[in-house]
N, CA, C and O atoms as CSV, one atom per row, in Angstrom:
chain,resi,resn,atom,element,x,y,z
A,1,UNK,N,N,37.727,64.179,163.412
A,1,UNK,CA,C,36.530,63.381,163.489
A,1,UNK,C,C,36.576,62.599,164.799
A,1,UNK,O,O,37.607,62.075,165.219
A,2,UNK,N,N,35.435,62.553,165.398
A,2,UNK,CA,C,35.392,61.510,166.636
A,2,UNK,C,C,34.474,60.601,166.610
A,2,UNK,O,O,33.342,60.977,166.303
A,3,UNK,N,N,34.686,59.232,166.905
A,3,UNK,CA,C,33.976,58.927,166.960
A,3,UNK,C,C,33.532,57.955,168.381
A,3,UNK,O,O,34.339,57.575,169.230
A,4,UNK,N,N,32.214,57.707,168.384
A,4,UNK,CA,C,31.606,57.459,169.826
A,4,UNK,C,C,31.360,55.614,169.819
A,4,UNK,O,O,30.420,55.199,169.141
A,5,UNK,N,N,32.056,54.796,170.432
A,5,UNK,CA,C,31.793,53.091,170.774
A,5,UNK,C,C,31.424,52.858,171.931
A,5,UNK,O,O,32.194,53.449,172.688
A,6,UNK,N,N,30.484,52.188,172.613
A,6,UNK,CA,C,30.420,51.608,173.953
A,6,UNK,C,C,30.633,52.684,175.381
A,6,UNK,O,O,30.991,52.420,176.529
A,7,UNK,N,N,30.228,54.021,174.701
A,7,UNK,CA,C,30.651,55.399,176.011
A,7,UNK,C,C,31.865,55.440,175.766
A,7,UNK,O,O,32.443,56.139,176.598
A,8,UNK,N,N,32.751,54.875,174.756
A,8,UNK,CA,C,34.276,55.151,174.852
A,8,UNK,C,C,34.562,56.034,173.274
A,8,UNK,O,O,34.285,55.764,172.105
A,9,UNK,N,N,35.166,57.045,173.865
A,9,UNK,CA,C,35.671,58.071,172.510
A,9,UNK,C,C,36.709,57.816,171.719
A,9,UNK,O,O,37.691,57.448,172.363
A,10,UNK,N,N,36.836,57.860,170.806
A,10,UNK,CA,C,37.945,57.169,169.530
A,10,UNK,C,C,38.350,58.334,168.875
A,10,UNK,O,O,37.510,58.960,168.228
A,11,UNK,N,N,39.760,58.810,168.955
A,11,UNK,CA,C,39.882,59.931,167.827
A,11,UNK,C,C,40.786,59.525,166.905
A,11,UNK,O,O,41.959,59.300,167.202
A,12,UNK,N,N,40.160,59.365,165.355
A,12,UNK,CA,C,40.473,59.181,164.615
A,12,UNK,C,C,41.746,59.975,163.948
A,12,UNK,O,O,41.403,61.154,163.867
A,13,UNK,N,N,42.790,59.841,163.549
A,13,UNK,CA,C,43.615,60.171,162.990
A,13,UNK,C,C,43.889,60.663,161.651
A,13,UNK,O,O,43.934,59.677,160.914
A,14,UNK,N,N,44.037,61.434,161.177
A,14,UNK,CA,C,44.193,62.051,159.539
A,14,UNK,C,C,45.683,61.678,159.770
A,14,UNK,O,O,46.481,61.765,160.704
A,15,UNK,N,N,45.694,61.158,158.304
A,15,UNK,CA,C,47.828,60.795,157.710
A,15,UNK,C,C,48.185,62.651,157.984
A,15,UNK,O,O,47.767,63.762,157.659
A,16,UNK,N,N,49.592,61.764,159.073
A,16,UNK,CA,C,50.619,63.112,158.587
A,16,UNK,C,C,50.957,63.921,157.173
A,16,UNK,O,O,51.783,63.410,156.418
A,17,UNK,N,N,50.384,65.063,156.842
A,17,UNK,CA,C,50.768,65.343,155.503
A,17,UNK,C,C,51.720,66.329,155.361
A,17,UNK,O,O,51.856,67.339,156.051
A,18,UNK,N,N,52.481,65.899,154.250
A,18,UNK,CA,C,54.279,66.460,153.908
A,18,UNK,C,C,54.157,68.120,153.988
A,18,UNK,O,O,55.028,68.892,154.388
A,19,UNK,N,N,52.534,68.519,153.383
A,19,UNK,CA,C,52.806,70.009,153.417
A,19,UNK,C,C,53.074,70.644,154.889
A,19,UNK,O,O,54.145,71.101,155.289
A,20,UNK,N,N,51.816,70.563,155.616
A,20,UNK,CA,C,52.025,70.896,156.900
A,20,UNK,C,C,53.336,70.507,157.861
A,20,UNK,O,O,53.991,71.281,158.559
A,21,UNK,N,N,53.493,69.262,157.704
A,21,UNK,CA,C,55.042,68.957,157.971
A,21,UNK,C,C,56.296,70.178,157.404
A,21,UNK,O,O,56.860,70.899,158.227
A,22,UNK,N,N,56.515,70.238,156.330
A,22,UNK,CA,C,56.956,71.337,155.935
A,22,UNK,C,C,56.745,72.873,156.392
A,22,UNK,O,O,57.642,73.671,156.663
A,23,UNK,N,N,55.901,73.012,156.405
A,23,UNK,CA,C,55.376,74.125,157.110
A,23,UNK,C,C,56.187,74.594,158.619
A,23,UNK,O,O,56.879,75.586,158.845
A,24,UNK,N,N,55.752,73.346,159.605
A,24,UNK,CA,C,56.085,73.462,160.671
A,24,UNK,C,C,57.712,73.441,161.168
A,24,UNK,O,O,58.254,74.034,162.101
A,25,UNK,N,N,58.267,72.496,160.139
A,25,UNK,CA,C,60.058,72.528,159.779
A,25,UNK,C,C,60.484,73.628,159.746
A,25,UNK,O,O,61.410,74.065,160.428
A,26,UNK,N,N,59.680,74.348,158.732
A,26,UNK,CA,C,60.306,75.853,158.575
A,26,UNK,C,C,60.141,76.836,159.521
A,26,UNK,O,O,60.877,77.785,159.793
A,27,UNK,N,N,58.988,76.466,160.033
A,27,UNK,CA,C,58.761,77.537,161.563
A,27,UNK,C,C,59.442,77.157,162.589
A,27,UNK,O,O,59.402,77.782,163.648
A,28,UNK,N,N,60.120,76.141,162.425
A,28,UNK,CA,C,61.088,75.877,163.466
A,28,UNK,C,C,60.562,75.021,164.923
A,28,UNK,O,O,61.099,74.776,166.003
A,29,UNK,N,N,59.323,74.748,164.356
A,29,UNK,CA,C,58.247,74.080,165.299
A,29,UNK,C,C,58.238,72.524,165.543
A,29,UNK,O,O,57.252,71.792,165.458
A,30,UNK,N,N,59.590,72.143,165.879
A,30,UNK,CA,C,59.764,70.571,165.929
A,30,UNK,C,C,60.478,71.060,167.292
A,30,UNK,O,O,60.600,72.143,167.864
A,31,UNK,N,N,61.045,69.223,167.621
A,31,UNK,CA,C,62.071,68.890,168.449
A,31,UNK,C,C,62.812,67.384,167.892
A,31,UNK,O,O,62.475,66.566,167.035
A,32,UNK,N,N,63.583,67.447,168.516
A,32,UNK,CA,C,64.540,66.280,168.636
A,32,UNK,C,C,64.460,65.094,169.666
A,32,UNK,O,O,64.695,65.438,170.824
A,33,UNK,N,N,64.231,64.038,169.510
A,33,UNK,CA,C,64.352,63.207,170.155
A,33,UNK,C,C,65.784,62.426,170.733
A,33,UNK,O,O,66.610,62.050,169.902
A,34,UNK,N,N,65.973,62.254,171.885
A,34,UNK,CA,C,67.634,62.017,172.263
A,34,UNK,C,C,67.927,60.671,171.203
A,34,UNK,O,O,69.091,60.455,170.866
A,35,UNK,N,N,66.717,59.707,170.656
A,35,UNK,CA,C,67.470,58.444,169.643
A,35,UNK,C,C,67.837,59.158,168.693
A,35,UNK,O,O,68.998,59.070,168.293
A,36,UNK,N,N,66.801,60.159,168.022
A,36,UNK,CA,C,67.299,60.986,166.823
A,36,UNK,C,C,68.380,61.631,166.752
A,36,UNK,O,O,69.022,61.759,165.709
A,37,UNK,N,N,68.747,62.179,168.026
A,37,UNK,CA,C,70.116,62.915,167.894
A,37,UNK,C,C,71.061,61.768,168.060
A,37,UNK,O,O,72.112,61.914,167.436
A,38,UNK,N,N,70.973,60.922,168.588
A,38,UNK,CA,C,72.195,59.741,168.388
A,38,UNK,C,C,72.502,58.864,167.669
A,38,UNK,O,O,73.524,58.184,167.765
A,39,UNK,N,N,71.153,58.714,166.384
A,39,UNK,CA,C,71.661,58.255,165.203
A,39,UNK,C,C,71.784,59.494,164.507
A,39,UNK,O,O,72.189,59.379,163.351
A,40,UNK,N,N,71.547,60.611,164.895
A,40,UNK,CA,C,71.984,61.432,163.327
A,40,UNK,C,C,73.120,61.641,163.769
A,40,UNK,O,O,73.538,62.475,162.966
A,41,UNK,N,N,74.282,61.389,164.817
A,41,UNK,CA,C,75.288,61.802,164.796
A,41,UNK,C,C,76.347,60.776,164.442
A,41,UNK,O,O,77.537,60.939,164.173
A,42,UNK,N,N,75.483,59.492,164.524
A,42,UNK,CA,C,75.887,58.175,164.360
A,42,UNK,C,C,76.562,58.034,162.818
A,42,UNK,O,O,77.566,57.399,162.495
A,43,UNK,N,N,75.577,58.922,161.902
A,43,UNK,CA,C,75.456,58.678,160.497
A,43,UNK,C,C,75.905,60.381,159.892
A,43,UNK,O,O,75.844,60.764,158.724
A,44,UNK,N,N,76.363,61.202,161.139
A,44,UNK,CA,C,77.291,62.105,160.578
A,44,UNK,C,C,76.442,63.434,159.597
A,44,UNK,O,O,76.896,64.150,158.705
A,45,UNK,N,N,74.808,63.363,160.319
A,45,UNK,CA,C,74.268,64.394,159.543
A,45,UNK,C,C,73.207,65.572,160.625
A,45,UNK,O,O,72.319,65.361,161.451
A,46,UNK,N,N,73.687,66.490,160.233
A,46,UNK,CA,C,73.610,68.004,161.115
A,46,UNK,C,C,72.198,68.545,160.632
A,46,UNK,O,O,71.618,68.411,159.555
A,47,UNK,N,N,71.918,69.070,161.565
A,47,UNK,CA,C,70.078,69.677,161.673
A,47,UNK,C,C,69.433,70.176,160.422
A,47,UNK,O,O,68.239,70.108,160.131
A,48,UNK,N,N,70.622,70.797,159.579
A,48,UNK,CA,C,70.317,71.974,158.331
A,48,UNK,C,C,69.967,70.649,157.306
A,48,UNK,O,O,69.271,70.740,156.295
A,49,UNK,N,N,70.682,69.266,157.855
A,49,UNK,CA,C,70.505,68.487,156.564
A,49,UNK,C,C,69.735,68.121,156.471
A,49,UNK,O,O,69.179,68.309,155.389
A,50,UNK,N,N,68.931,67.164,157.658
A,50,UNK,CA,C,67.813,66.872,158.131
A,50,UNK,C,C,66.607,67.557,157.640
A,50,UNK,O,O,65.681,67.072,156.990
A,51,UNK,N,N,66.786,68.910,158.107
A,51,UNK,CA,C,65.823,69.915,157.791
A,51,UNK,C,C,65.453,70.152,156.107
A,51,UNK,O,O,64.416,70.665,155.686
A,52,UNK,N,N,66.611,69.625,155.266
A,52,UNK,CA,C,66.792,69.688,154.014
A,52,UNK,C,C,65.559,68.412,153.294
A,52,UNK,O,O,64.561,68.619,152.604
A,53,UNK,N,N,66.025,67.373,153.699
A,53,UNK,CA,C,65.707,65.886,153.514
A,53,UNK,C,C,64.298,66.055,153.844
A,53,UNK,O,O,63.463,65.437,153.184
A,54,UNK,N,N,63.872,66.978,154.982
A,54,UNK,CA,C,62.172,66.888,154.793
A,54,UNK,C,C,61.632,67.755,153.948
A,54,UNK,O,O,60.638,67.275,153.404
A,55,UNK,N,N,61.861,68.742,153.646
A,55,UNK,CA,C,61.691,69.951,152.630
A,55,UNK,C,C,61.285,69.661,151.208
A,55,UNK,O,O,60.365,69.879,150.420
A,56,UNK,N,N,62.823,68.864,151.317
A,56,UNK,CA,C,62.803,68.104,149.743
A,56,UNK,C,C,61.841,66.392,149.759
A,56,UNK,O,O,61.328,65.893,148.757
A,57,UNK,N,N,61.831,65.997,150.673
A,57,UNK,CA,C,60.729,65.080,150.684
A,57,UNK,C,C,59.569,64.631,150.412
A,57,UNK,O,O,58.732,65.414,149.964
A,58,UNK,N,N,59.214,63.120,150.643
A,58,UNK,CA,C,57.796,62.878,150.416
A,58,UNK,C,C,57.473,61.718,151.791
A,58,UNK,O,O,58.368,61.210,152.466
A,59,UNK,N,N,56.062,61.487,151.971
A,59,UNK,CA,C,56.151,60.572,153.215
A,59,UNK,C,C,55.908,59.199,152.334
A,59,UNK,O,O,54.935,58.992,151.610
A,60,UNK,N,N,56.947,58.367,152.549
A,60,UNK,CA,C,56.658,57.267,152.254
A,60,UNK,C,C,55.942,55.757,152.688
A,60,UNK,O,O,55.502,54.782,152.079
A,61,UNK,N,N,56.130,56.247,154.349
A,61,UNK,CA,C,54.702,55.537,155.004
A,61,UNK,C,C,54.577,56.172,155.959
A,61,UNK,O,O,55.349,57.006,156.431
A,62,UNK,N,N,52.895,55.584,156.575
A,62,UNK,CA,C,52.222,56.160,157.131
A,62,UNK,C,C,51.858,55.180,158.256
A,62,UNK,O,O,51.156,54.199,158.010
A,63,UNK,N,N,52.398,55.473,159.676
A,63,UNK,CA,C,51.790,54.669,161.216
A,63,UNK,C,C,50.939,55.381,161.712
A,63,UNK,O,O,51.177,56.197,162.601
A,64,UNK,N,N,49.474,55.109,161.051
A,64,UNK,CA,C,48.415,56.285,162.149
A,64,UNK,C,C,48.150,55.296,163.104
A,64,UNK,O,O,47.001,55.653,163.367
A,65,UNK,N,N,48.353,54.262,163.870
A,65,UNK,CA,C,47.901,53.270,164.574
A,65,UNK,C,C,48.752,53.063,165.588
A,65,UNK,O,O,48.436,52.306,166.506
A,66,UNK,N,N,50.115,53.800,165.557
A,66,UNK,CA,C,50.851,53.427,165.839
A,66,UNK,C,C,50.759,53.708,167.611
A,66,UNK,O,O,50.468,54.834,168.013
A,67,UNK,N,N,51.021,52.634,168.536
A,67,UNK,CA,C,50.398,53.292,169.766
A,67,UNK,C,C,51.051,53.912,170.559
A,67,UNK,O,O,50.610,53.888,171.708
A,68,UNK,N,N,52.302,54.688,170.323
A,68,UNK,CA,C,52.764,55.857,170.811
A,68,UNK,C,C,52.559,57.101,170.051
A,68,UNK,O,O,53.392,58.007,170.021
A,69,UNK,N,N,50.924,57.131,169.165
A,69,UNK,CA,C,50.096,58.212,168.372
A,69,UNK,C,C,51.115,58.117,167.027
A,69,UNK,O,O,52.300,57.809,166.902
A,70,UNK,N,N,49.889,58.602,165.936
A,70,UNK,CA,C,50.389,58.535,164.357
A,70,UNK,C,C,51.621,59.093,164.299
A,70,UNK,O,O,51.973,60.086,164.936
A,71,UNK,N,N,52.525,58.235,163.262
A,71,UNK,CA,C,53.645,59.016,162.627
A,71,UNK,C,C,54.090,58.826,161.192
A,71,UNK,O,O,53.186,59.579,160.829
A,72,UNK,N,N,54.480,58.604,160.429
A,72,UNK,CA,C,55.252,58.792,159.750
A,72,UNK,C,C,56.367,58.903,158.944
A,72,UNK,O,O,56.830,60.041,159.024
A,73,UNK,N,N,57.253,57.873,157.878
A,73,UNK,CA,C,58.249,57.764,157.546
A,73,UNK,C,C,58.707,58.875,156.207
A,73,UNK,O,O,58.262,58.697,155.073
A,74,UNK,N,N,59.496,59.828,156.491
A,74,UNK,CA,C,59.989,60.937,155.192
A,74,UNK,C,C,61.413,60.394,154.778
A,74,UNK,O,O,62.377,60.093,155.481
A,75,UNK,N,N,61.207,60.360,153.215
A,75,UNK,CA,C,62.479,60.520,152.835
A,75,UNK,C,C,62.408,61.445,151.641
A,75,UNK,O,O,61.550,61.725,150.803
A,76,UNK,N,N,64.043,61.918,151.979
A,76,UNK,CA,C,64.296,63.070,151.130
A,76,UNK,C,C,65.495,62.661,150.962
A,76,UNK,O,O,65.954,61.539,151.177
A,77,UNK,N,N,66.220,63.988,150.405
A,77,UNK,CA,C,67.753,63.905,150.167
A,77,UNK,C,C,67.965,65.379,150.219
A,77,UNK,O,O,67.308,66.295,149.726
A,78,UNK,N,N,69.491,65.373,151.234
A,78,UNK,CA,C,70.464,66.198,151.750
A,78,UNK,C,C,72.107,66.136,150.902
A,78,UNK,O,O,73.148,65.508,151.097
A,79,UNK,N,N,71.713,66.993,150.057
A,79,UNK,CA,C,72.739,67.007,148.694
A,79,UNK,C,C,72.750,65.651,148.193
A,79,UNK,O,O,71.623,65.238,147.918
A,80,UNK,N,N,73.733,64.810,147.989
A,80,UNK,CA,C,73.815,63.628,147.431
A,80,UNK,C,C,73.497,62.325,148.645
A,80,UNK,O,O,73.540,61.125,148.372
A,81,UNK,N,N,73.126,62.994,150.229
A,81,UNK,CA,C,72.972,61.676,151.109
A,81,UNK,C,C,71.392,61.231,151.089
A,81,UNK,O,O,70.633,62.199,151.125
A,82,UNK,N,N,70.923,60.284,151.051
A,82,UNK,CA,C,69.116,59.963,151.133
A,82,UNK,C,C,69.257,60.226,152.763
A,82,UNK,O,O,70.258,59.934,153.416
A,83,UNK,N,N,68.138,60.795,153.251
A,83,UNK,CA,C,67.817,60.630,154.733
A,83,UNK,C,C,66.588,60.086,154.711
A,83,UNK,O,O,65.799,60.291,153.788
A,84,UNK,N,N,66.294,59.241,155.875
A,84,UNK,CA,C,65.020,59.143,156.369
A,84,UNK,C,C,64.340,59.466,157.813
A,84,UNK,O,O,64.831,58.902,158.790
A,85,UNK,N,N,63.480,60.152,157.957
A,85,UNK,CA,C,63.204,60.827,159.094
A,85,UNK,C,C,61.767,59.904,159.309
A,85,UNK,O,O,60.997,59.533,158.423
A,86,UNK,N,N,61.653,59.612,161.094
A,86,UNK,CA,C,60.635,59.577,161.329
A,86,UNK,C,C,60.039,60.487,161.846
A,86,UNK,O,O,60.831,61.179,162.485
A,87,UNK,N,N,58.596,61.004,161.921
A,87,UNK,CA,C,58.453,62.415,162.212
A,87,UNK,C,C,56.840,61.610,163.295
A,87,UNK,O,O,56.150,60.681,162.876
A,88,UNK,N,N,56.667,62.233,164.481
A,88,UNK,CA,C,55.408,62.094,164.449
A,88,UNK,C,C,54.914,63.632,165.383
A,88,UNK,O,O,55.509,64.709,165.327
A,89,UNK,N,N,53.681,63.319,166.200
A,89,UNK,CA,C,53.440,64.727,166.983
A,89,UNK,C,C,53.956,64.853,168.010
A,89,UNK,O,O,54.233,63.679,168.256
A,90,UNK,N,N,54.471,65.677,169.204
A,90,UNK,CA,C,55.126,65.980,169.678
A,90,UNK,C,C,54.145,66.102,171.056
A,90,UNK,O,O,53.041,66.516,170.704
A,91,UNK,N,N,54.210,65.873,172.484
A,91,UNK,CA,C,53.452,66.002,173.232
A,91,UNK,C,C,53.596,67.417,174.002
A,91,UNK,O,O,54.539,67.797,174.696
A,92,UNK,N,N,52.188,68.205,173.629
A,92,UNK,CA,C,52.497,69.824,173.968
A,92,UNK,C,C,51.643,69.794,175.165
A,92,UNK,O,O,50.538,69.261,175.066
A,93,UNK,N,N,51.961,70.221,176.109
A,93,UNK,CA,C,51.025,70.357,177.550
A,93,UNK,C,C,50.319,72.124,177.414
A,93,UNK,O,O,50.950,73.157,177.188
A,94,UNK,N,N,49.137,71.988,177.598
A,94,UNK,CA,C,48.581,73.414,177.477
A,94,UNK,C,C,49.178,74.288,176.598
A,94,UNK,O,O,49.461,75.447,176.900
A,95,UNK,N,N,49.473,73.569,175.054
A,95,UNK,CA,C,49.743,75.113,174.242
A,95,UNK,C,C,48.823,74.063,172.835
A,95,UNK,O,O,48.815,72.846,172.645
A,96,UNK,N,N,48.252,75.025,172.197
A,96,UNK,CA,C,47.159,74.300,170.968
A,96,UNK,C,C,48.070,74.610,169.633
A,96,UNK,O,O,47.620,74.455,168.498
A,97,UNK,N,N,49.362,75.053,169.899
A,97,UNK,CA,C,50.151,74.942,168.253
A,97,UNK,C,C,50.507,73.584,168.055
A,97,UNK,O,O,51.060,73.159,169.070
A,98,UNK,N,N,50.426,72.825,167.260
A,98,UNK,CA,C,51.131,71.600,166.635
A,98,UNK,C,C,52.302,71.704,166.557
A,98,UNK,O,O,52.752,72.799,166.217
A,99,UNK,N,N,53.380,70.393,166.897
A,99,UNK,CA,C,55.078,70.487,167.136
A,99,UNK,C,C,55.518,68.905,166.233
A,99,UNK,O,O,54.743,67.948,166.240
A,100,UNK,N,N,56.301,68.887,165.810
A,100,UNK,CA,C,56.450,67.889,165.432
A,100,UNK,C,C,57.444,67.225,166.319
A,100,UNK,O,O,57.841,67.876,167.285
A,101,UNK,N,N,57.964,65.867,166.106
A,101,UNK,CA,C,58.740,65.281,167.052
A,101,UNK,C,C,59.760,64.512,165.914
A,101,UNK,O,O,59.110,63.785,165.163
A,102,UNK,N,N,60.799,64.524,165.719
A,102,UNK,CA,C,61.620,63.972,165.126
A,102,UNK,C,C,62.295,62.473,166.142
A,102,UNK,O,O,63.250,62.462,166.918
A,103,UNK,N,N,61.232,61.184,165.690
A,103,UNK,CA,C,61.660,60.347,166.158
A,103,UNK,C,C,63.274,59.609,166.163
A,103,UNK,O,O,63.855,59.041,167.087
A,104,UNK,N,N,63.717,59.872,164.740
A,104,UNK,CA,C,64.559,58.932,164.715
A,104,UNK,C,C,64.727,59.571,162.924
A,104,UNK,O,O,63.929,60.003,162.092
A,105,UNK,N,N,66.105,59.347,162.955
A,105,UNK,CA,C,66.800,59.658,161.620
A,105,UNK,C,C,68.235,58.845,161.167
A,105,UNK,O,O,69.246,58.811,161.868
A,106,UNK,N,N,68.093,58.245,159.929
A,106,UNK,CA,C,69.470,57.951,159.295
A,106,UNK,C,C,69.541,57.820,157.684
A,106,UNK,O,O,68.782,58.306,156.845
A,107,UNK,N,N,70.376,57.233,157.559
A,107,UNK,CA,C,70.744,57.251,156.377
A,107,UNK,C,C,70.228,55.485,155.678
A,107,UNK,O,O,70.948,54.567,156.072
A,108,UNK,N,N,69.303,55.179,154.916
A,108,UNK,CA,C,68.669,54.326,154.742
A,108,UNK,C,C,69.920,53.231,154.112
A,108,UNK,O,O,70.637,53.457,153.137
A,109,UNK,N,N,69.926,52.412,154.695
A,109,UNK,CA,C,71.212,51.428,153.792
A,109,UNK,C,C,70.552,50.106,153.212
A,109,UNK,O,O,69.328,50.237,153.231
A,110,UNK,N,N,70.992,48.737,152.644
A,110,UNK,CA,C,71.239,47.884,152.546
A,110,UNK,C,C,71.518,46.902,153.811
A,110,UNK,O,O,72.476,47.232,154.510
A,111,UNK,N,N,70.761,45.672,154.211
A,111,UNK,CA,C,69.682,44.802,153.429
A,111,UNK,C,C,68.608,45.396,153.797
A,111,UNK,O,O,67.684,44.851,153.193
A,112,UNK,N,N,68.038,46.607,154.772
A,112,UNK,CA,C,67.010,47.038,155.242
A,112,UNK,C,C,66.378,48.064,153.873
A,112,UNK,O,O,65.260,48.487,153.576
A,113,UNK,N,N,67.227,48.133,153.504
A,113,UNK,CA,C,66.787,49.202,152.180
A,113,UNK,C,C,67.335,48.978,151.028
A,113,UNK,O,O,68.528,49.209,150.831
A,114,UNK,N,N,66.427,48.436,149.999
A,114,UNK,CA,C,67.027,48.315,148.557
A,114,UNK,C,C,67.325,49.581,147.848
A,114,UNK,O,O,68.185,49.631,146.969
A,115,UNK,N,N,66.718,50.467,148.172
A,115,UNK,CA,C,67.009,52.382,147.424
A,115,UNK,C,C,66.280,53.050,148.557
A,115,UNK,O,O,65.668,52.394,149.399
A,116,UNK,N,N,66.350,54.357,148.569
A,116,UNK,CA,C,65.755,55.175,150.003
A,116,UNK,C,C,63.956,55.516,149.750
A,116,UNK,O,O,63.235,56.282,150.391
A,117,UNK,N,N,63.558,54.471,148.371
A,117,UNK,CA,C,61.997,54.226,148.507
A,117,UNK,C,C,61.503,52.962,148.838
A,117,UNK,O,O,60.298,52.718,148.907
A,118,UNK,N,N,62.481,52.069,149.067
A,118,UNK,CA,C,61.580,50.206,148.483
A,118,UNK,C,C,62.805,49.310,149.745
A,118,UNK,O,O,64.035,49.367,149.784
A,119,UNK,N,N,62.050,48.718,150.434
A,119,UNK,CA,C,62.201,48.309,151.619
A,119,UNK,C,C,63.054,46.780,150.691
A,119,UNK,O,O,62.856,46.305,149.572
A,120,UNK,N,N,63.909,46.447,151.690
A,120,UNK,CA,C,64.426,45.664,150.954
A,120,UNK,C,C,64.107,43.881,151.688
A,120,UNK,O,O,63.497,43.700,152.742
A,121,UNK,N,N,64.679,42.792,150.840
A,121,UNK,CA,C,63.609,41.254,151.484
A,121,UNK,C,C,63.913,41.239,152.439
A,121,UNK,O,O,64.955,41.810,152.761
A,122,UNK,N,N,63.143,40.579,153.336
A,122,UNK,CA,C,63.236,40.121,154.454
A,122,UNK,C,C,64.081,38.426,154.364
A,122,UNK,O,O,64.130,37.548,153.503
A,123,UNK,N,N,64.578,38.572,155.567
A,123,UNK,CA,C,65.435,37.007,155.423
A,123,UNK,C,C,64.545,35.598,155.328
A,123,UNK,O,O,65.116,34.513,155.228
């Protein structure tokens, strides 16, 4: 949808949704971001798991506003570890397939996380 303000164009954003996300995981149609690869190595979890944790996932929030373009918080679980992935779009120069971008990934802990769904108090 677009929409038109003051001669200035606005493109509205649809929420990242888990299917298509999925979709594109499996086609192998992401990338890695160098923070993502340095906390997932931080927290000791390898691509297949990652890849697991969104599969088996759901998005639990949603940054369409966000002003480095909409993204997305997934959590899943990679055998017995919770992951949380941020996922948003990926910047493709002259190609019209959709890529995802794997912002940032870990393992959701305590005081930032009361369980890997429910954000935990603030101080």
């Amino acid at each position: 949808m677009t929409l038109l303000f003051s001669n200035a164009i606005l493109m509205t954003q649809e929420p990242m949704q888990i299917d298509e996300i999925c979709q594109l995981i499996r086609a192998g149609r992401y990338e890695v971001s160098l923070h993502a690869q340095q906390e997932r190595l931080e927290d000791d979890l390898d691509i297949s798991e990652i890849e697991t944790a969104i599969l088996t996932g759901e998005v639990i929030e949603d940054y369409p506003d966000d002003p480095r373009g909409p993204s997305c918080l997934v959590s899943g679980q990679a055998g017995n570890k919770p992951v949380h992935v941020v996922l948003g779009w990926a910047q493709t120069r002259g190609k019209e397939e959709r890529r995802l971008r794997m912002i940032t990934v870990y393992i959701p802990k305590a005081p930032k996380w009361s369980d890997p769904r429910t954000r935990g108090e603030k101080p």
